[in-house]
C-alpha positions as a Markdown table, in Angstrom:
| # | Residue | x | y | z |
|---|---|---|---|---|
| 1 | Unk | -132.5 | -21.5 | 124.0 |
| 2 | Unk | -135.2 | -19.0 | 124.6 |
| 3 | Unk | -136.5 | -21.7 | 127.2 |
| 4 | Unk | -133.3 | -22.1 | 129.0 |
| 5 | Unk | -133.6 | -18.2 | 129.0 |
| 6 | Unk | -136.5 | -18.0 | 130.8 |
| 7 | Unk | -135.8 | -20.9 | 133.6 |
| 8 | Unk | -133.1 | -19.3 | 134.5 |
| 9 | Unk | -134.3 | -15.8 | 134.9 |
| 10 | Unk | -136.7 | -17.4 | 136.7 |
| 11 | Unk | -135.0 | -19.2 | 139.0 |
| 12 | Unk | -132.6 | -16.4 | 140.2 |
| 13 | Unk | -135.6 | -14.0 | 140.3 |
| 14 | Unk | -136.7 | -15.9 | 142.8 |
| 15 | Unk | -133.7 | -16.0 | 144.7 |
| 16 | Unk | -133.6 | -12.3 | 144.8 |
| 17 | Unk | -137.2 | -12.2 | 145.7 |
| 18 | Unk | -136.8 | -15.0 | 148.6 |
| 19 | Unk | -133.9 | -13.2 | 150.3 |
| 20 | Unk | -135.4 | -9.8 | 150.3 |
| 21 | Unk | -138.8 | -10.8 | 151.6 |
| 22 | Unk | -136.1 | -12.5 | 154.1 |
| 23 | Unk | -134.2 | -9.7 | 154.8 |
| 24 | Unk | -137.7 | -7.4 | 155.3 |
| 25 | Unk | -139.3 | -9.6 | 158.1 |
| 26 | Unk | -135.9 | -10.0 | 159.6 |
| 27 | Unk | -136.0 | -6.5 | 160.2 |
| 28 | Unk | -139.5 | -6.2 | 161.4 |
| 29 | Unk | -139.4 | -8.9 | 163.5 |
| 30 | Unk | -135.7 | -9.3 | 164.9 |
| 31 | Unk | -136.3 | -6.1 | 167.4 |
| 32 | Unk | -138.1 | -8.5 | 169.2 |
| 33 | Unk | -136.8 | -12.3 | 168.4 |
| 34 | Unk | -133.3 | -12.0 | 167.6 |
| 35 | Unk | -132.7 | -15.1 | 167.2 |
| 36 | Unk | -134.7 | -15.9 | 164.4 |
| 37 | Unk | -132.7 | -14.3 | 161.8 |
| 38 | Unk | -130.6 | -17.3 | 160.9 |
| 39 | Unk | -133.6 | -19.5 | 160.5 |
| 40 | Unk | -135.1 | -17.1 | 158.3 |
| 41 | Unk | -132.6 | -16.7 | 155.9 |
| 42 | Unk | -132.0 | -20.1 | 156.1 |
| 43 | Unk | -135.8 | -20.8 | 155.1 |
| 44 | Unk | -135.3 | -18.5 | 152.3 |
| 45 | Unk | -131.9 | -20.7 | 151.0 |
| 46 | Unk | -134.1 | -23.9 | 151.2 |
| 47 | Unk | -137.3 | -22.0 | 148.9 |
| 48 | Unk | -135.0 | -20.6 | 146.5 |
| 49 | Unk | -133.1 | -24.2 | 146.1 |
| 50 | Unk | -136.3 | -26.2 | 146.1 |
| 51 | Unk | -138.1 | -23.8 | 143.6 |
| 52 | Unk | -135.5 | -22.3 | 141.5 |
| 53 | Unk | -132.3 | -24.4 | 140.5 |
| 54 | Unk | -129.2 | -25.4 | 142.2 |
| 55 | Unk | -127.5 | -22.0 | 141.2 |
| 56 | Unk | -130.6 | -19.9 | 142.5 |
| 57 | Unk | -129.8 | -21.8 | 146.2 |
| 58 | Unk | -126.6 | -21.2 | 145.7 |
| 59 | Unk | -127.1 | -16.9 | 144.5 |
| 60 | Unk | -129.6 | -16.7 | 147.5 |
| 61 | Unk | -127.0 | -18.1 | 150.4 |
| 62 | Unk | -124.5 | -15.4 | 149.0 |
| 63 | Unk | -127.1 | -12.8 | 149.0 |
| 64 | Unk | -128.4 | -14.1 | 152.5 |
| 65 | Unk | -124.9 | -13.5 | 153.8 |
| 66 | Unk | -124.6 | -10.5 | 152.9 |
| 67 | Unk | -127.6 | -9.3 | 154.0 |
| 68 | Unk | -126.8 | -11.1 | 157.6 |
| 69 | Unk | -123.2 | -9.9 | 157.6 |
| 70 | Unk | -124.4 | -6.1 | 157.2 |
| 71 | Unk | -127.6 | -5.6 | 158.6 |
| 72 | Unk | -127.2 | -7.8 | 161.8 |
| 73 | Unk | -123.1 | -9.0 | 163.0 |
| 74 | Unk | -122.0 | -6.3 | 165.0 |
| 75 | Unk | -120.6 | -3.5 | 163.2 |
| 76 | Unk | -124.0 | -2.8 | 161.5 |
| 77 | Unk | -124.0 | -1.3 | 158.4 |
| 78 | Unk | -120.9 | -2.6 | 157.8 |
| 79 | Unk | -119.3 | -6.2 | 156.1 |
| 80 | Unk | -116.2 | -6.6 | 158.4 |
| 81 | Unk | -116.7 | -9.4 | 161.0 |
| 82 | Unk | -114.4 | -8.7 | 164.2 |
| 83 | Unk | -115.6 | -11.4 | 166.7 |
| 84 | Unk | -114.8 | -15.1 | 166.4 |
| 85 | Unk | -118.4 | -15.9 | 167.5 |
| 86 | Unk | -119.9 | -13.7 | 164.3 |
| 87 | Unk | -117.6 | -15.8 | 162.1 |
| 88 | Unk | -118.2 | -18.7 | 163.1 |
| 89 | Unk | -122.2 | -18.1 | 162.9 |
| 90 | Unk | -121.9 | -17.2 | 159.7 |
| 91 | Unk | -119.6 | -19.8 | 158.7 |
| 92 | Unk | -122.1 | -22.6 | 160.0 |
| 93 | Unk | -124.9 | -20.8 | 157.8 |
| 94 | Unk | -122.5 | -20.9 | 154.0 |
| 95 | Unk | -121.8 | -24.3 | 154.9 |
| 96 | Unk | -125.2 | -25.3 | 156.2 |
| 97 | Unk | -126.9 | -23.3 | 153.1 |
| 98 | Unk | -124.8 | -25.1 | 150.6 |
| 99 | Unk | -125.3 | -28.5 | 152.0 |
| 100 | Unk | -129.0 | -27.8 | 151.5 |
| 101 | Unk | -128.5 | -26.6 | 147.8 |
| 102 | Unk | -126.5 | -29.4 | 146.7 |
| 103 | Unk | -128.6 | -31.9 | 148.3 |
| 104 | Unk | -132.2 | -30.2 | 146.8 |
| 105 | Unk | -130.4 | -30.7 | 143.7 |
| 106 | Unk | -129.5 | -33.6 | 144.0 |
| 107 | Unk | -133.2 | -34.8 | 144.8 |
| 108 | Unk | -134.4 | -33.2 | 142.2 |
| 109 | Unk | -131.8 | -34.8 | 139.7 |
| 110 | Unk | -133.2 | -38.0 | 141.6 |
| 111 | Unk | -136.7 | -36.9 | 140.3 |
| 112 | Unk | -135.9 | -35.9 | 137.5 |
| 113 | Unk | -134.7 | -39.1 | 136.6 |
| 114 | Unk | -137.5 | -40.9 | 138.0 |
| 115 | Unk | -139.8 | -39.2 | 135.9 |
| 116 | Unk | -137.5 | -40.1 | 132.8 |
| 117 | Unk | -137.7 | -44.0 | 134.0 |
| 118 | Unk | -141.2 | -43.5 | 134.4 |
| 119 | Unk | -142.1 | -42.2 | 131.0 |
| 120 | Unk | -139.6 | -44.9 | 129.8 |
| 121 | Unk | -141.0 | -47.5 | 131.1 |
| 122 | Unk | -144.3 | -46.0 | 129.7 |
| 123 | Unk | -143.2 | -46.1 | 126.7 |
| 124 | Unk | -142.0 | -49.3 | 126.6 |
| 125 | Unk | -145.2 | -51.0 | 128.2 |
| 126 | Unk | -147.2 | -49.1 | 125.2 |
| 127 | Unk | -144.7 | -50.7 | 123.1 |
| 128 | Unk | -144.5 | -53.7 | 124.2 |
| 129 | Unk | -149.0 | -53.8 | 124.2 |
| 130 | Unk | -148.5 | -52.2 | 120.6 |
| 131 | Unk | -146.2 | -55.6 | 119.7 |
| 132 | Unk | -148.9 | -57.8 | 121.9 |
| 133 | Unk | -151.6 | -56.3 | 120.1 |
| 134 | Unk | -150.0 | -56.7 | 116.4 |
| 135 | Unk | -148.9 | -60.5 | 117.3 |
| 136 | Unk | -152.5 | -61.4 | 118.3 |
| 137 | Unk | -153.7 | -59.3 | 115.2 |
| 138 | Unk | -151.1 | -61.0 | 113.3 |
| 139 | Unk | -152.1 | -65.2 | 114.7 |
| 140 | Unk | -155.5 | -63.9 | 114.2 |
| 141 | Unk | -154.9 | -63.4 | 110.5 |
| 142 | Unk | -152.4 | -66.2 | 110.1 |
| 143 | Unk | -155.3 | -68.6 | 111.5 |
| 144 | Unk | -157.5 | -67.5 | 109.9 |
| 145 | Unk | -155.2 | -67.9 | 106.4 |
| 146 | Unk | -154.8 | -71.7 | 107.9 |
| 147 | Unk | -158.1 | -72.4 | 108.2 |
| 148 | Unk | -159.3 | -71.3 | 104.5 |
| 149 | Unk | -156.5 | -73.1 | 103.6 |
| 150 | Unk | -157.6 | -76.6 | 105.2 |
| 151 | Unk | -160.8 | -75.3 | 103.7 |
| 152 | Unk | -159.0 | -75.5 | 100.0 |
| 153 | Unk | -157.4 | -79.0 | 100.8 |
| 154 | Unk | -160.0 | -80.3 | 102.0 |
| 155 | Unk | -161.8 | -79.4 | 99.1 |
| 156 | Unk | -159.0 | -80.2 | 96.9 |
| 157 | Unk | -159.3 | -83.7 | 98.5 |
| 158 | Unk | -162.8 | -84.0 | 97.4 |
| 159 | Unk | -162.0 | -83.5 | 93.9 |
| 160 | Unk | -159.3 | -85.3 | 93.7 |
| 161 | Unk | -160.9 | -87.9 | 94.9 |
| 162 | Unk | -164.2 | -87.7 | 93.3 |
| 163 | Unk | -163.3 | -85.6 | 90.0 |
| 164 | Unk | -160.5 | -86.8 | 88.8 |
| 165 | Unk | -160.2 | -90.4 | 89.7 |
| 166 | Unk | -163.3 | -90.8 | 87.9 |
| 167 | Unk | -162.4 | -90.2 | 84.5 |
| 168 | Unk | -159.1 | -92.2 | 85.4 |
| 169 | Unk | -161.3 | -95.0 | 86.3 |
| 170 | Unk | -163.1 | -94.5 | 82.9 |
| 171 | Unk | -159.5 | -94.6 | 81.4 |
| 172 | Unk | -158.7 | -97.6 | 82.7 |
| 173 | Unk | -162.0 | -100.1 | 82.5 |
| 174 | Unk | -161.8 | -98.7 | 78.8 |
| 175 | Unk | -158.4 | -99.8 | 78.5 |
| 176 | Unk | -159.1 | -102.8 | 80.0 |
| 177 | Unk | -162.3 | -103.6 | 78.1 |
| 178 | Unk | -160.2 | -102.8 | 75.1 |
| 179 | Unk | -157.2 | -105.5 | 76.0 |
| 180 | Unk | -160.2 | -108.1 | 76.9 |
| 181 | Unk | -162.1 | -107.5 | 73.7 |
| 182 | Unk | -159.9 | -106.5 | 70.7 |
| 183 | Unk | -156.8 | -108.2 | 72.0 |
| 184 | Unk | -156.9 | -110.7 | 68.8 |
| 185 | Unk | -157.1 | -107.9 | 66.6 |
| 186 | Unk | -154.2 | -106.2 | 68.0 |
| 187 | Unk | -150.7 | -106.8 | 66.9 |
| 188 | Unk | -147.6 | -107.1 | 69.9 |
| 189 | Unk | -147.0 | -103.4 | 70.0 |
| 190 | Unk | -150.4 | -102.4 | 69.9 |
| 191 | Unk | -151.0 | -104.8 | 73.3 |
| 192 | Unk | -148.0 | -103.5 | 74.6 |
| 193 | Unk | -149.7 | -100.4 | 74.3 |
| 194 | Unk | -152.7 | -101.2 | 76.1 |
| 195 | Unk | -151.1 | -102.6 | 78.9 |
| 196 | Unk | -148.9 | -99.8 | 79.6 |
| 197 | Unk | -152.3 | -97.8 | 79.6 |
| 198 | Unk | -154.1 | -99.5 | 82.5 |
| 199 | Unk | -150.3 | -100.1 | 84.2 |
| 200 | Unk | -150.0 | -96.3 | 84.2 |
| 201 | Unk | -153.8 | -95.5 | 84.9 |
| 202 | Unk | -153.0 | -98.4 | 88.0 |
| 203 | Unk | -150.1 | -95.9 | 89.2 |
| 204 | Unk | -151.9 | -92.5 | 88.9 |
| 205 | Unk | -154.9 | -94.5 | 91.1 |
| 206 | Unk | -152.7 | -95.5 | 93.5 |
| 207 | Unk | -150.7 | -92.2 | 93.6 |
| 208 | Unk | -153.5 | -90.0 | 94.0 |
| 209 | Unk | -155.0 | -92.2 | 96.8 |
| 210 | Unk | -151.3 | -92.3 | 98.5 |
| 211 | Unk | -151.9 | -88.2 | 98.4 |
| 212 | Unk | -155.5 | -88.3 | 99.5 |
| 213 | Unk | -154.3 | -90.5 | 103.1 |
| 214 | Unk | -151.2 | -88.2 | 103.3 |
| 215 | Unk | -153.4 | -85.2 | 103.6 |
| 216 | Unk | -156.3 | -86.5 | 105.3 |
| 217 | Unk | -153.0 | -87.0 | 108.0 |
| 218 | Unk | -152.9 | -83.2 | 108.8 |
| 219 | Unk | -156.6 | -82.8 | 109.1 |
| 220 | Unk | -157.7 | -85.9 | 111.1 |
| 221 | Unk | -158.6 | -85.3 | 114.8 |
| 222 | Unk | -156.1 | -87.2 | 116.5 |
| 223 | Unk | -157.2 | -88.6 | 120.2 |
| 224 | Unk | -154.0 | -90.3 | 121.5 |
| 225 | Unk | -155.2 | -93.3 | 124.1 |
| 226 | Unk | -153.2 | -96.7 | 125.4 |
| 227 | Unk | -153.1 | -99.2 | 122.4 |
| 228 | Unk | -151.3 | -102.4 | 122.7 |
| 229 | Unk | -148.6 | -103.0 | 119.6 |
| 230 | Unk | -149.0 | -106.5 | 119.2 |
| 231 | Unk | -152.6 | -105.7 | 118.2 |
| 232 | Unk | -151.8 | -103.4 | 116.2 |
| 233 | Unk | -148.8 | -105.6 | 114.7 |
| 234 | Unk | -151.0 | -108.3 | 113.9 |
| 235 | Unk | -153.3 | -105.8 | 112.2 |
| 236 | Unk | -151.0 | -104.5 | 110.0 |
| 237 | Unk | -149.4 | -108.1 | 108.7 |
| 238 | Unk | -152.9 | -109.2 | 107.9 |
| 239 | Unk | -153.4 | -106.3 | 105.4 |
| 240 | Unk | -150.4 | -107.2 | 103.9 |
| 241 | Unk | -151.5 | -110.9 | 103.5 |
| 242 | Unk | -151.3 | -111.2 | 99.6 |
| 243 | Unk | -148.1 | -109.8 | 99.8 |
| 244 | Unk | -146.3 | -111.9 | 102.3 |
| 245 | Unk | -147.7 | -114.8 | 100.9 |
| 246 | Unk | -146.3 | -114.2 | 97.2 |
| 247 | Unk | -142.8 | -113.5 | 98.7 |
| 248 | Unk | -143.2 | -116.1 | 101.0 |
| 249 | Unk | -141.7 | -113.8 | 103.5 |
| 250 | Unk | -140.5 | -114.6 | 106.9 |
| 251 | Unk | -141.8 | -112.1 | 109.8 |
| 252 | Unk | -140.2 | -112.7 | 113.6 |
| 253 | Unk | -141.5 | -111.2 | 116.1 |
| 254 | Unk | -140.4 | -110.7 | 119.8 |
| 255 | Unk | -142.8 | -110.6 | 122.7 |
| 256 | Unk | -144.1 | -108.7 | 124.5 |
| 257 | Unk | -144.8 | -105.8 | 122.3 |
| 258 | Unk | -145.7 | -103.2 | 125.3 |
| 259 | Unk | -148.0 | -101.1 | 125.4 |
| 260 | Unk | -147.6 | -97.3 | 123.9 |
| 261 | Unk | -149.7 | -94.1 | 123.6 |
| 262 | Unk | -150.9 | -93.4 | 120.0 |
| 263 | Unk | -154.0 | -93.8 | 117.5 |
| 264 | Unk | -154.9 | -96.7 | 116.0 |
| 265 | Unk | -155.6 | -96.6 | 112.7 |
| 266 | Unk | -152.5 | -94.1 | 112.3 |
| 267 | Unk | -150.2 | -96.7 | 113.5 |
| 268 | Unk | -151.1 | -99.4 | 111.6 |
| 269 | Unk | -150.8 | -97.2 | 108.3 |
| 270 | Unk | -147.4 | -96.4 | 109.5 |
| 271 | Unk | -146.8 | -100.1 | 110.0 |
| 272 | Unk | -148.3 | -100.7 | 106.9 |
| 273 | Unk | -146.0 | -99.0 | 105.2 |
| 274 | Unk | -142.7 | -99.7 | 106.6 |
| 275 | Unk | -143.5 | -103.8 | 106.5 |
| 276 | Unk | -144.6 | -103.4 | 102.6 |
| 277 | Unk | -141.1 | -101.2 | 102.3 |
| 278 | Unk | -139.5 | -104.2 | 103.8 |
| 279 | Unk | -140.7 | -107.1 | 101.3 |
| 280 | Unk | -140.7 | -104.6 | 98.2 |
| 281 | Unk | -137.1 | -103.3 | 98.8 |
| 282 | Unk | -135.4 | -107.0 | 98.4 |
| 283 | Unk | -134.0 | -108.3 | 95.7 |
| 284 | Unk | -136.2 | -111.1 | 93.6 |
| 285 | Unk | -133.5 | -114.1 | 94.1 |
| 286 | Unk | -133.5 | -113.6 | 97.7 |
| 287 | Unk | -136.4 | -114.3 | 100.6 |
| 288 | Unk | -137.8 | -111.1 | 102.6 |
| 289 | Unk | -137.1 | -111.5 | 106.5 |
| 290 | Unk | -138.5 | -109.2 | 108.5 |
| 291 | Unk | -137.8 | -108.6 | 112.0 |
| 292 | Unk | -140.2 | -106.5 | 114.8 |
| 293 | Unk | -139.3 | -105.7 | 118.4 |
| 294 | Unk | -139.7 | -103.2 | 120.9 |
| 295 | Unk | -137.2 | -101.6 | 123.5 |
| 296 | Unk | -137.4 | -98.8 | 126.0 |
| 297 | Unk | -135.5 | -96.0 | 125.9 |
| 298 | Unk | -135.3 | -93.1 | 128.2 |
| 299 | Unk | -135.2 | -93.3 | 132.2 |
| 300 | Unk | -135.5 | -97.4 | 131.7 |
| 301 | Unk | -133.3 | -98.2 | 128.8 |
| 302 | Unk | -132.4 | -101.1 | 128.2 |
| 303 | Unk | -134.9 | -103.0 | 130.4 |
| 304 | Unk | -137.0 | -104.4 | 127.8 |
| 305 | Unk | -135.9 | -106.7 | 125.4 |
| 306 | Unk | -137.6 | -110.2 | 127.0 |
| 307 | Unk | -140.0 | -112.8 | 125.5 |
| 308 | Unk | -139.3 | -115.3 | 122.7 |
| 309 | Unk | -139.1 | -114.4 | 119.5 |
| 310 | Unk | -142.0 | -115.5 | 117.2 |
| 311 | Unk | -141.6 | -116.9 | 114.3 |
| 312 | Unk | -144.3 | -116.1 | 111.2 |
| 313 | Unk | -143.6 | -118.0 | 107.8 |
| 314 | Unk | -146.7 | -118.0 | 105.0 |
| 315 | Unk | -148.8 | -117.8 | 108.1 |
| 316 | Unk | -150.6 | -114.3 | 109.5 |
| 317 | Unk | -151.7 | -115.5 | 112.9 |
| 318 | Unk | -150.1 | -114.2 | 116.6 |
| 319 | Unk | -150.9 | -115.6 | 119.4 |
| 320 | Unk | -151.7 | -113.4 | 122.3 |
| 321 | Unk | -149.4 | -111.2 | 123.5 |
| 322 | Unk | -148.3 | -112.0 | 127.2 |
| 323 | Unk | -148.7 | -108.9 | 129.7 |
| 324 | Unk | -146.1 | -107.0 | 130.6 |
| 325 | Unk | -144.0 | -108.0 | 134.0 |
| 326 | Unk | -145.1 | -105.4 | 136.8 |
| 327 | Unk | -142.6 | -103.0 | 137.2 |
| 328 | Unk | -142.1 | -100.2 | 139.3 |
| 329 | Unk | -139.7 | -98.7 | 136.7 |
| 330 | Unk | -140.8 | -95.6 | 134.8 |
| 331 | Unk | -140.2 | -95.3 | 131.5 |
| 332 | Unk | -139.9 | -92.3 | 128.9 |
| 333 | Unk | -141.3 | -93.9 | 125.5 |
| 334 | Unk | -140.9 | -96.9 | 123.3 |
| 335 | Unk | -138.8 | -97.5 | 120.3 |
| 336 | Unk | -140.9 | -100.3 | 117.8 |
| 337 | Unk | -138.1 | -101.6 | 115.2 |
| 338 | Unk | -138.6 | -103.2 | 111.7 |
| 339 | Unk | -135.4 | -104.8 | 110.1 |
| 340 | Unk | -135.3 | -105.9 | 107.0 |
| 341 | Unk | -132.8 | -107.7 | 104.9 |
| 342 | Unk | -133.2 | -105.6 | 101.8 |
| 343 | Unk | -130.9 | -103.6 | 99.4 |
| 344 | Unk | -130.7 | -101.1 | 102.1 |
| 345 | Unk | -130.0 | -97.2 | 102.3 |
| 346 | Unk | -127.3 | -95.2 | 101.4 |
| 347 | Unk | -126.5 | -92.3 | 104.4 |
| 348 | Unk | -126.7 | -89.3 | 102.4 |
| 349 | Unk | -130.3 | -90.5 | 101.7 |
| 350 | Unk | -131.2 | -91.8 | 104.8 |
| 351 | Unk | -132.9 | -88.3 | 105.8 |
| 352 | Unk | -134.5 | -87.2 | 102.5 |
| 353 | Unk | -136.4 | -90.7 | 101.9 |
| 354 | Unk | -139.0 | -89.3 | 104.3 |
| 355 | Unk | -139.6 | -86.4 | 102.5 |
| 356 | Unk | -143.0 | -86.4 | 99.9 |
| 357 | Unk | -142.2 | -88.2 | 96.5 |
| 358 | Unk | -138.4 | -88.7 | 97.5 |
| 359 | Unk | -137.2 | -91.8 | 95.3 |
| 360 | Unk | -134.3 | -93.5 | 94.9 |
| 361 | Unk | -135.3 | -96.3 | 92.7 |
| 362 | Unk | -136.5 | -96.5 | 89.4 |
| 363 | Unk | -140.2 | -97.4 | 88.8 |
| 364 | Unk | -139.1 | -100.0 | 86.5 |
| 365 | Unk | -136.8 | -101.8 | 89.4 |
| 366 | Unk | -138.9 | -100.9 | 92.8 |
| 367 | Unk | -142.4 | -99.4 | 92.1 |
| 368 | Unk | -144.0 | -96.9 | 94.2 |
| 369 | Unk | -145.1 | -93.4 | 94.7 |
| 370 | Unk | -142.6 | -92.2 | 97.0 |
| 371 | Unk | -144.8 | -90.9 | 99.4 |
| 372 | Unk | -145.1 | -94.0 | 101.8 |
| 373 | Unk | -142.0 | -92.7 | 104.2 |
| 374 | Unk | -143.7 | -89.3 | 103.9 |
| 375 | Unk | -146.9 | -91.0 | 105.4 |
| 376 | Unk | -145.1 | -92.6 | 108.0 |
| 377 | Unk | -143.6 | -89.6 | 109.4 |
| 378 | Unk | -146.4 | -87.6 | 109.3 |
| 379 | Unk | -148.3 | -89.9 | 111.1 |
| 380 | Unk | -145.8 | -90.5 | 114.5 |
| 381 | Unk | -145.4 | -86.6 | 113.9 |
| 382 | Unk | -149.2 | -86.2 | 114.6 |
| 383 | Unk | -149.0 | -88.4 | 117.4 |
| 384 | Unk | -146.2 | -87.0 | 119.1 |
| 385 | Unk | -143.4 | -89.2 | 118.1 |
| 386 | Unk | -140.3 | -89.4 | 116.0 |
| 387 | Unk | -138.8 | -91.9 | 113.1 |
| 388 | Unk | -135.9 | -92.7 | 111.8 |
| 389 | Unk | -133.5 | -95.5 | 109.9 |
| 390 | Unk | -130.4 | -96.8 | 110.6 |
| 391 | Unk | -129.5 | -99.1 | 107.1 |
| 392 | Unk | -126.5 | -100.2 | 105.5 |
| 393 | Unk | -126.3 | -100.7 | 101.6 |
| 394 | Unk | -126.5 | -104.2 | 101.1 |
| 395 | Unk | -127.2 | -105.6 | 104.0 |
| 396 | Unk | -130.7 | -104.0 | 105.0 |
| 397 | Unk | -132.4 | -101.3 | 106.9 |
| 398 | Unk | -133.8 | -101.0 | 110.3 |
| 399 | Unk | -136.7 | -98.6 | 110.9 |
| 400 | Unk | -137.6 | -97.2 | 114.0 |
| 401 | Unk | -140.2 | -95.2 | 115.5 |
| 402 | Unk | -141.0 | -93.5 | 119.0 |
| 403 | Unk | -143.6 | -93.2 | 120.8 |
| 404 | Unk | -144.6 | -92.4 | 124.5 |
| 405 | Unk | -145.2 | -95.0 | 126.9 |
| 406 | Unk | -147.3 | -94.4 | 130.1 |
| 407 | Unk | -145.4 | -95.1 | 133.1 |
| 408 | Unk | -146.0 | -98.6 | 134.8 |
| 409 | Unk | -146.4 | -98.5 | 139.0 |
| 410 | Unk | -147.4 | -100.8 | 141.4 |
């Protein structure tokens, strides 16, 4: 209050002091220039307005006119006006004067606000640096927290894989040893026993080394290149010899596989593990088929589909894989499909199978770890791609996965 006090003594002080330092050079000087009274109150108006406040400019063009009205329009000394020429001179400086107080206010409101959008803005830019500032701060620490922590599984990996499956292996040769060597001096339960041992110790194994390639997943340097499918393909079924073979199963597939942007060794796990999902998940009376083909999907779908199928049965060998036809046809990516003709997938369960040790099964009816599906997204996640099943209790499952395809021109 004491502030507003102050501004506004000040301002009308200098109104007063404007107009009489006005009204003293008037008089001095209008003897010999009379018509530069006008102007100089005027110039007066315009200080106090500009300087002071819009009520100063405003005090000062009364106090102007009154000076004017007395000390120079004809009768002196006096504040009556007779001549329509007087009147209208004066009239033409209020109106003039007022103009000029309302509009230096209203430049100054102008300024006034400019400065406020300035120090806004300000304001804001420190803010927003301040934000910039903690969010770098903040990845810097969160990186940092991310790379300890690949430190810890990374070292976790090691021991798993060193520390503990050691003594497991101990567990198991022991076990075994102990069926080979004292199995005539064991009764039926006490073989039973044994063989649960080395059954179970067989699990763990395979369990912690399903764990060990899921992590090494999120920790591998992944350099996507061109790889051809059929290759891979033809990789992938001859790991899973043994297995075919004892189910005798049946594996068609249609060429060409095309040709699709990915890594290696991180497809043919994948593959891997959806063809051993597809002979494990069948029932015993009935022989596994298996089914591989490709399509394209995106700007070109629907334009591949062609080649023969081939048919594989108790045999592991592909013949070469024709080139693809040229094309000038760009596509988006490539959709590889296994089908089985297993029990099949209920579709309340069709999203959570991919998650780690998600099982739906009984060890006892389909064995496993339950962390296959969770290998098999991880790795098209890494390389850019996407997975997912379309199945139908009963009647089998069809797996799918997505990866980019370079576009074909010539």
């Amino acid at each position: 209050m004491q502030s507003r006090n102050h501004s506004w003594q000040k301002s009308y002080s200098i109104a007063v002091l404007v107009s009489s330092l006005a009204l003293l050079f008037s008089l001095l000087v209008s003897p010999l220039l009379e018509n530069i009274t006008f102007s100089v109150f005027f110039a007066a108006v315009v200080l106090s307005s500009w300087y002071g406040t819009r009520g100063s400019g405003l005090f000062a063009t009364f106090l102007c006119t009154l000076a004017i009205a007395f000390f120079f329009l004809k009768p002196t000394y006096s504040l009556s006006i007779l001549t329509l020429d007087a009147f209208i001179r004066l009239g033409l400086f209020v109106i003039v004067s007022v103009l000029s107080s309302e509009l230096n206010a209203a430049w100054r409101r102008t300024e006034l606000k400019l400065r406020e959008s300035e120090t806004r803005y300000r304001e804001m830019a420190e803010a927003v640096q301040n934000y910039a500032n903690e969010l770098e701060q903040r990845v810097t620490e969160r990186t940092s927290a991310l790379v300890e922590a690949n430190k810890e599984l990374e070292t976790f990996a090691y021991s798993v894989s060193h520390d503990l499956r050691s003594p497991l292996r101990s567990m198991q040769g022991l076990a075994q040893a102990l069926q080979e060597d004292y199995s005539d001096r064991l009764d039926s339960n006490g073989q039973d026993y044994i063989q649960r041992i080395v059954a179970s110790a067989e699990r763990m194994d395979g369990l912690i080394q399903d764990l060990l390639d899921y992590s090494r997943l999120s920790q591998v340097e992944i350099n996507l290149r061109v790889i051809n499918l059929t290759d891979i393909v033809t990789e992938a079924i001859n790991q899973l010899e043994v297995e075919l073979r004892s189910r005798q199963a049946q594996v068609n597939i249609e060429l060409p596989l095309p040709e699709v942007t990915g890594h290696r060794t991180i497809l043919i796990q994948v593959l891997v593990n959806l063809l051993s999902n597809a002979i494990k998940f069948v029932p015993d009376n009935k022989q596994p088929e298996i089914r591989i083909w490709a399509e394209i999907v995106g700007e070109d779908a629907g334009s591949v589909r062609h080649g023969d199928a081939q048919k594989l049965s108790n045999t592991l060998s592909v013949s070469p894989c024709p080139r693809v036809p040229p094309s000038s046809l760009r596509a988006s990516s490539i959709r590889l499909w296994v089908e089985d003709n297993g029990i099949g997938i209920a579709p309340e369960h069709q999203q959570r199978i991919f998650n780690v040790f998600e099982r739906l099964h009984t060890q006892e009816s389909y064995p496993g770890s339950g962390i296959g599906l969770a290998i098999v997204r991880k790795g098209v996640e890494r390389m850019r791609g996407q997975v997912g099943v379309e199945s139908i209790v009963g009647q089998g499952s069809r797996f799918w996965i997505e990866l980019e395809k370079l576009s074909i021109k010539i």
